[in-house]
TIMIRO-830311 format. One record per residue: x negated, y negated, z negated of N, C-alpha, C, O, CB in turn; residue number from 0. Coordinates in Angstrom, 1 decimal, padded with zeros to 4 digits. Glycine has a CB too. Example, Ala and Ser with C-alpha at 12.3 -4.5 7.8 and 13.67 -1.06 7.14 Angstrom:
2
+--------+---------+--------+---------+----------+--------+--------+---------+--------+--------+---------+--------+---------+----------+--------+-----+
! n_east ! n_north !   n_up ! ca_east ! ca_north !  ca_up ! c_east ! c_north !   c_up ! o_east ! o_north !   o_up ! cb_east ! cb_north !  cb_up ! num !
+--------+---------+--------+---------+----------+--------+--------+---------+--------+--------+---------+--------+---------+----------+--------+-----+
! -013.2 !   005.7 ! -007.8 !  -012.3 !    004.5 ! -007.8 ! -013.2 !   003.3 ! -007.8 ! -014.2 !   003.3 ! -008.5 !  -011.3 !    004.5 ! -009.0 !   0 !
! -012.8 !   002.2 ! -007.1 !  -013.7 !    001.1 ! -007.1 ! -012.9 !   000.0 ! -007.9 ! -013.4 !  -001.1 ! -008.0 !  -014.1 !    000.6 ! -005.7 !   1 !
+--------+---------+--------+---------+----------+--------+--------+---------+--------+--------+---------+--------+---------+----------+--------+-----+
***
This chain:
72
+--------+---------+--------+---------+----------+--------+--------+---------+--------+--------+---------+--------+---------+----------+--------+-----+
! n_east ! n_north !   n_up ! ca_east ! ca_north !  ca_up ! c_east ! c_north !   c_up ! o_east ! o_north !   o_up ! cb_east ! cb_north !  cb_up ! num !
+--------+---------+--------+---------+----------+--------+--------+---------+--------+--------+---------+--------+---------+----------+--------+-----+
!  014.6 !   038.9 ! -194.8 !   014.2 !    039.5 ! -196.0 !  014.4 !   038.6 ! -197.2 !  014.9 !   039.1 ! -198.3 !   012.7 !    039.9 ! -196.0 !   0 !
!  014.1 !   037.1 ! -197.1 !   014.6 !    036.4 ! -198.4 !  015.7 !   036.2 ! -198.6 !  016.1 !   035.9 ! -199.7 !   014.3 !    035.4 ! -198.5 !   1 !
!  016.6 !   036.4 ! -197.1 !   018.1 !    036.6 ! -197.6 !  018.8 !   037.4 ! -198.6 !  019.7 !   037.1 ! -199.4 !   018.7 !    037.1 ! -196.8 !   2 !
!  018.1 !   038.4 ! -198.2 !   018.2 !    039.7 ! -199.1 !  017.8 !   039.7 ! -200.4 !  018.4 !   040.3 ! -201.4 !   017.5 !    040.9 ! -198.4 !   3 !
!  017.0 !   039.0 ! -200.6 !   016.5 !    038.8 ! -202.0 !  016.9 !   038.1 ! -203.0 !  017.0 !   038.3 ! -204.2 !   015.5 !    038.3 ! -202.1 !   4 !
!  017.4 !   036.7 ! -202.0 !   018.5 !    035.5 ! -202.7 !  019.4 !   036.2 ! -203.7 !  019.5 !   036.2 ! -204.9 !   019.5 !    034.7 ! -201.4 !   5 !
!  020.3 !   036.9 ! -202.5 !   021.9 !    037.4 ! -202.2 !  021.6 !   038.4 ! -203.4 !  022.5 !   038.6 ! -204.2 !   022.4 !    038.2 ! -200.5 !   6 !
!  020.5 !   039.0 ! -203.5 !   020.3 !    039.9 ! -204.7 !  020.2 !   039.6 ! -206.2 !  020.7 !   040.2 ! -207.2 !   019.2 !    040.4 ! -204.6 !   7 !
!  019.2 !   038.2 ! -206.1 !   019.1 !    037.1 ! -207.1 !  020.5 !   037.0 ! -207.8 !  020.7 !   037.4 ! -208.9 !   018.7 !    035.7 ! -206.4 !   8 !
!  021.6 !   036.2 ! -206.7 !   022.7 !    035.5 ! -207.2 !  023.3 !   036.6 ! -207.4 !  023.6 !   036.3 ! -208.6 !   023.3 !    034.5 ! -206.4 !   9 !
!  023.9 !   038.0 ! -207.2 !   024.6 !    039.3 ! -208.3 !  023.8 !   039.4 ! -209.3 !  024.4 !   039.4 ! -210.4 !   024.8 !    040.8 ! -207.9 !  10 !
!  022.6 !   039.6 ! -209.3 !   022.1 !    040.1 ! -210.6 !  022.4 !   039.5 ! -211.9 !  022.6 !   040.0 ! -213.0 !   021.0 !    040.0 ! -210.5 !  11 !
!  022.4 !   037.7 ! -211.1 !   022.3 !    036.8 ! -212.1 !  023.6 !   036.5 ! -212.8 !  023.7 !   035.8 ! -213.8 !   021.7 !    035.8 ! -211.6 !  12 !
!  024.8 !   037.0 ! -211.9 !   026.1 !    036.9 ! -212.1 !  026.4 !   037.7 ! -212.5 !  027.3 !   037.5 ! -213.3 !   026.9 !    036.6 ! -211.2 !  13 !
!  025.9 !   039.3 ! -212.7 !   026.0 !    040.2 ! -213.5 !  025.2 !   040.2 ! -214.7 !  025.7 !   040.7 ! -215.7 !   025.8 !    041.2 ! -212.9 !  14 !
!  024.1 !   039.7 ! -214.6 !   023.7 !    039.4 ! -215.8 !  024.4 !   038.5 ! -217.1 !  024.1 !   038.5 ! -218.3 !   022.7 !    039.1 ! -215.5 !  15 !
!  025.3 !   037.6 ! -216.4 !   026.0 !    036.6 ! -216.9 !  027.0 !   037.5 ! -217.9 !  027.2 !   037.4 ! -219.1 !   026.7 !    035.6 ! -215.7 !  16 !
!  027.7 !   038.6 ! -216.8 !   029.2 !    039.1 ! -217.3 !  028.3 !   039.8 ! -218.7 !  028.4 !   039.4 ! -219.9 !   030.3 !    040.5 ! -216.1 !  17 !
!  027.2 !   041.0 ! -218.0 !   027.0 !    041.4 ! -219.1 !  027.0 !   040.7 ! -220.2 !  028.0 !   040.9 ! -220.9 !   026.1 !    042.0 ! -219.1 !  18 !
!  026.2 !   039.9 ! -220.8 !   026.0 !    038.8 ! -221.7 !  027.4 !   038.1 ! -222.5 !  027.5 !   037.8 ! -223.6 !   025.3 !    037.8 ! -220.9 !  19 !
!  028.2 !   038.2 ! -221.3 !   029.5 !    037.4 ! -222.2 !  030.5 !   039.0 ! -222.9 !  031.3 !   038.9 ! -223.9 !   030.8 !    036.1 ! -220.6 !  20 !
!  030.1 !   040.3 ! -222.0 !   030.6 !    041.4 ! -222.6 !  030.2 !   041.8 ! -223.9 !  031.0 !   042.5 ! -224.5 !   030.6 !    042.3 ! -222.0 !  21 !
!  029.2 !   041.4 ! -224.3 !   028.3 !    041.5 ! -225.2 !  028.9 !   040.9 ! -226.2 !  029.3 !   041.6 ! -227.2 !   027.1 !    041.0 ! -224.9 !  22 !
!  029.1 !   039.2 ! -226.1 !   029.5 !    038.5 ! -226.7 !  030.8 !   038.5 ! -227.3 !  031.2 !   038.0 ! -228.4 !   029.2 !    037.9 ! -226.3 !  23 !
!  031.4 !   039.0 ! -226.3 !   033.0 !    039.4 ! -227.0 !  032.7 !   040.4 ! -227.9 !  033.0 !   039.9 ! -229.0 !   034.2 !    040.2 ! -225.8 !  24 !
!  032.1 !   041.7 ! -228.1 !   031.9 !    042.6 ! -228.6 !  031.6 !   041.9 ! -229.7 !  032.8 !   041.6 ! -230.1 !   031.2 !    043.5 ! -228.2 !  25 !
!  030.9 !   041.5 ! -230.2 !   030.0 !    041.0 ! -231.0 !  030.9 !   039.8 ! -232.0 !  030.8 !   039.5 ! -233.2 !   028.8 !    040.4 ! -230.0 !  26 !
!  031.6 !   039.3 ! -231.2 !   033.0 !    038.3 ! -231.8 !  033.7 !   039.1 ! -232.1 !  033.5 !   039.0 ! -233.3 !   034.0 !    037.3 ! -231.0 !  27 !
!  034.4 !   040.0 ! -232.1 !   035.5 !    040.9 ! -232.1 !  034.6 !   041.6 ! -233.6 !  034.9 !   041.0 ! -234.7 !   035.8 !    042.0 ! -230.5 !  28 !
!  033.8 !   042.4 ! -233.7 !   032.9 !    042.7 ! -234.7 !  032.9 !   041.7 ! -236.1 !  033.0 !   042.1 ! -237.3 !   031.6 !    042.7 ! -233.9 !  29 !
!  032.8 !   040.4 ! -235.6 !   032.5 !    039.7 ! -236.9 !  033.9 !   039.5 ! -237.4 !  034.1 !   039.6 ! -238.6 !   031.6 !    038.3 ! -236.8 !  30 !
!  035.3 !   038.9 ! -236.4 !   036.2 !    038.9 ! -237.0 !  036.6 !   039.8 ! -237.7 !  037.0 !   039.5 ! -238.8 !   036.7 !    038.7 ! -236.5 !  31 !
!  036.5 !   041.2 ! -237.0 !   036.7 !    042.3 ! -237.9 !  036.4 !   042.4 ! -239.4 !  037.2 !   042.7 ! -240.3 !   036.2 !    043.2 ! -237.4 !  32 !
!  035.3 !   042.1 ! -239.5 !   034.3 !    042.0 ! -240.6 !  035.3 !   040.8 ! -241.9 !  035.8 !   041.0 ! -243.0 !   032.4 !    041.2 ! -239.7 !  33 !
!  035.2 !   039.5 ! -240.8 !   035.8 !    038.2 ! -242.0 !  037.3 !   039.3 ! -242.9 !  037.7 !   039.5 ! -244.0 !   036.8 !    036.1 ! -240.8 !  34 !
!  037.8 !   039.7 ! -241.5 !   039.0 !    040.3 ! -241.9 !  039.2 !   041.1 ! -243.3 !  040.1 !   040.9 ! -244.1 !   039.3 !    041.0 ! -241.0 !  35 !
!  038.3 !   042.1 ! -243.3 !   038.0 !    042.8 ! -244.0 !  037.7 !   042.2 ! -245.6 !  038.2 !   042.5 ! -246.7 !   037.0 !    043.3 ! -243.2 !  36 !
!  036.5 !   041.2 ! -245.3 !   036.5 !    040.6 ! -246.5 !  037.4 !   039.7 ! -247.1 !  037.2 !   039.5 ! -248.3 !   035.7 !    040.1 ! -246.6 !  37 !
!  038.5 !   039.0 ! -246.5 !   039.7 !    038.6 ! -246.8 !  040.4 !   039.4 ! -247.6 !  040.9 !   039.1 ! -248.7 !   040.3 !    038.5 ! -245.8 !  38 !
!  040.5 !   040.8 ! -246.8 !   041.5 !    041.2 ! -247.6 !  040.8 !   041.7 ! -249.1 !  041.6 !   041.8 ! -250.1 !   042.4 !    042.3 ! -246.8 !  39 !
!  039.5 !   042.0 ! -249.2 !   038.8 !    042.6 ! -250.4 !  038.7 !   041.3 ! -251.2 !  038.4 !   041.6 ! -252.3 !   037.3 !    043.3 ! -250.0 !  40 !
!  038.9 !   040.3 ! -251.0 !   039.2 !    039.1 ! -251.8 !  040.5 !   038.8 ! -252.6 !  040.9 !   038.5 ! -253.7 !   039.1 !    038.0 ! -250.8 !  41 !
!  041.0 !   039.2 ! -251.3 !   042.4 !    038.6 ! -251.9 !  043.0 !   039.8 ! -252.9 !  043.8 !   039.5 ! -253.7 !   043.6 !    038.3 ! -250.6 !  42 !
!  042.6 !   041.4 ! -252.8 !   042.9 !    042.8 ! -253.9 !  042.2 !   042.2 ! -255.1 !  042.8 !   042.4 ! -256.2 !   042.1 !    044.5 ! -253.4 !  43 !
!  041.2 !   041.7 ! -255.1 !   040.6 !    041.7 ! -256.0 !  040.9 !   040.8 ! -256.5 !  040.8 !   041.0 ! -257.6 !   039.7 !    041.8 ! -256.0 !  44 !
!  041.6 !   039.2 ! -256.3 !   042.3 !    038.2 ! -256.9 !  043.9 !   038.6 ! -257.5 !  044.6 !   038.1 ! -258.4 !   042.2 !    036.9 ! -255.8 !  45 !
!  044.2 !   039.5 ! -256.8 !   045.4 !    040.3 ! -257.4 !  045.1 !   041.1 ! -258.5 !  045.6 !   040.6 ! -259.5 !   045.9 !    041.2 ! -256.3 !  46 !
!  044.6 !   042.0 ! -258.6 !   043.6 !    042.3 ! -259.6 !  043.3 !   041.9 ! -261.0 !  043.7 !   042.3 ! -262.1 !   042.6 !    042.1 ! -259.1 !  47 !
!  042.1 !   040.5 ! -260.5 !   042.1 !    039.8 ! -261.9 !  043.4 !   039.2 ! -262.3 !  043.4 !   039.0 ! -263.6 !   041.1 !    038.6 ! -262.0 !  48 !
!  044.6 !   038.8 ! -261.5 !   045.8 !    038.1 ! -261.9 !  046.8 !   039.0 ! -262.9 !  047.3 !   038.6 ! -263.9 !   046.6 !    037.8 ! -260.4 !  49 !
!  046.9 !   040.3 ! -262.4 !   047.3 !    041.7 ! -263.5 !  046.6 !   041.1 ! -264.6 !  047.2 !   040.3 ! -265.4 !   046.6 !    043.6 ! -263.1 !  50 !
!  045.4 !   041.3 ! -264.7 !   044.4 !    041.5 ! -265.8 !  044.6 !   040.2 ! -266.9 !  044.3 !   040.1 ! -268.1 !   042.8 !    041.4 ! -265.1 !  51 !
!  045.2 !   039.3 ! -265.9 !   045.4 !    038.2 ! -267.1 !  046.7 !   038.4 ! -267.4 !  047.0 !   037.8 ! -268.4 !   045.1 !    036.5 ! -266.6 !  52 !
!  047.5 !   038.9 ! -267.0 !   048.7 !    038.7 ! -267.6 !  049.0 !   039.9 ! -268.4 !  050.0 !   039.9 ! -269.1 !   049.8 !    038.3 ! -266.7 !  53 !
!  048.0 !   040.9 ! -268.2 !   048.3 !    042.1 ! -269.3 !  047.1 !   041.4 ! -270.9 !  047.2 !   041.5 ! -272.2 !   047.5 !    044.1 ! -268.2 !  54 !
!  046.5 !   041.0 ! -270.3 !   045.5 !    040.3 ! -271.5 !  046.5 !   038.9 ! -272.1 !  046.2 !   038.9 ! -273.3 !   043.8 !    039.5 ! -270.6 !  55 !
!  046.9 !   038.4 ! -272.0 !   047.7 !    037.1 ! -272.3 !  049.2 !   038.0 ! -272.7 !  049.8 !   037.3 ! -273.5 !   047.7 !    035.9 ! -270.7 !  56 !
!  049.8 !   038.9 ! -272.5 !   050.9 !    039.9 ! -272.9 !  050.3 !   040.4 ! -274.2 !  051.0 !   040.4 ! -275.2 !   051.2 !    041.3 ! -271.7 !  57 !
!  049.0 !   040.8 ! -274.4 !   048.5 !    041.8 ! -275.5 !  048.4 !   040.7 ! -276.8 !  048.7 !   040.8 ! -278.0 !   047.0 !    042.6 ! -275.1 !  58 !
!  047.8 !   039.5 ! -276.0 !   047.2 !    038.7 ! -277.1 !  048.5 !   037.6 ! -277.8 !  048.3 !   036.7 ! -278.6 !   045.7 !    037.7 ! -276.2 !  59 !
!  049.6 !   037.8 ! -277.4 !   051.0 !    037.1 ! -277.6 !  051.5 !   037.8 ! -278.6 !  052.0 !   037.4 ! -279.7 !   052.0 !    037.1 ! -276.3 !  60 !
!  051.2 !   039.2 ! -278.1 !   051.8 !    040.4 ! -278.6 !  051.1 !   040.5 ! -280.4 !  051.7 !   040.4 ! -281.5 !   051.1 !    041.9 ! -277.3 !  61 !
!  050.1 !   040.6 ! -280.2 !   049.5 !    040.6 ! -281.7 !  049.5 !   039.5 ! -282.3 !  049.3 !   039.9 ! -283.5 !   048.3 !    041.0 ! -281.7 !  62 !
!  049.5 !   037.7 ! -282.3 !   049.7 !    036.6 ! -282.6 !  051.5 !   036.8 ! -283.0 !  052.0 !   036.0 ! -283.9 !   049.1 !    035.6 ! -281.2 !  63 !
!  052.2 !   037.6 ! -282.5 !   053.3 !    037.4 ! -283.3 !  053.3 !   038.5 ! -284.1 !  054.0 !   038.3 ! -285.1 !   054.6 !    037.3 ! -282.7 !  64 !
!  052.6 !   039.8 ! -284.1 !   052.6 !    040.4 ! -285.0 !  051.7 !   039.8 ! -286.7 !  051.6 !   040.5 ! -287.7 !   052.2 !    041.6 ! -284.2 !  65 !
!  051.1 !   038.6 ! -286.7 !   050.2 !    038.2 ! -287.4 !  051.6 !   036.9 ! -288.1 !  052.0 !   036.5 ! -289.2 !   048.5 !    037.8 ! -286.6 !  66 !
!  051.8 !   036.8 ! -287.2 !   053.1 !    036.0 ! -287.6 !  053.7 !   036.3 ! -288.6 !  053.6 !   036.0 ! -289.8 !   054.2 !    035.9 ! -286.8 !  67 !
!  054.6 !   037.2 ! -287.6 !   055.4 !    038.0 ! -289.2 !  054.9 !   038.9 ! -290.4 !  055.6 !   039.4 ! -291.3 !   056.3 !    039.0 ! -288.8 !  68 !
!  053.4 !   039.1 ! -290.1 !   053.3 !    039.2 ! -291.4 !  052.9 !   038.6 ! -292.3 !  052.7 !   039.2 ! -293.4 !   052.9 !    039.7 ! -291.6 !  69 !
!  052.8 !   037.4 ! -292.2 !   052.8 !    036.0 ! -292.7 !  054.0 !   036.2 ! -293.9 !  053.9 !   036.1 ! -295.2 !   053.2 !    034.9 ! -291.5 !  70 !
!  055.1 !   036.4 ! -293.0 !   056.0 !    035.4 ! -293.1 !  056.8 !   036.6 ! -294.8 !  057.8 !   036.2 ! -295.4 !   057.0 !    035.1 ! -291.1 !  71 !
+--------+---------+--------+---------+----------+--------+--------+---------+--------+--------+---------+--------+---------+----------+--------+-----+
***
């Protein structure tokens, strides 16, 4: 009978193992997903502000020569 119990012991505990590491994959896979995600919402949005400066720095060139010539 303690054979039986052992032998029961040692799957459970080896199944309890897998479960646990299936878990853990899930769970990795999940967060990479996640970094991924915010990567790329980082990097749109540094694209983004990069437009933003060069349409702002276009405008502000833009009117600095128009103040120019009317200077001039």
């Amino acid at each position: 009978m303690s054979g039986i119990l052992m032998a029961a012991g040692r799957w459970g505990g080896i199944m309890a193992l897998i479960a646990l590491l299936i878990v853990l994959v899930k769970q990795l896979i999940a967060f990479v997903g996640f970094l991924m995600f915010a990567i790329k919402v980082a990097l749109v949005l540094a694209f983004v502000a990069l437009m933003l400066i060069v349409v702002v720095t276009i405008l502000r060139t833009r009117g600095q020569r128009r103040r120019e010539a009317e200077e001039l």
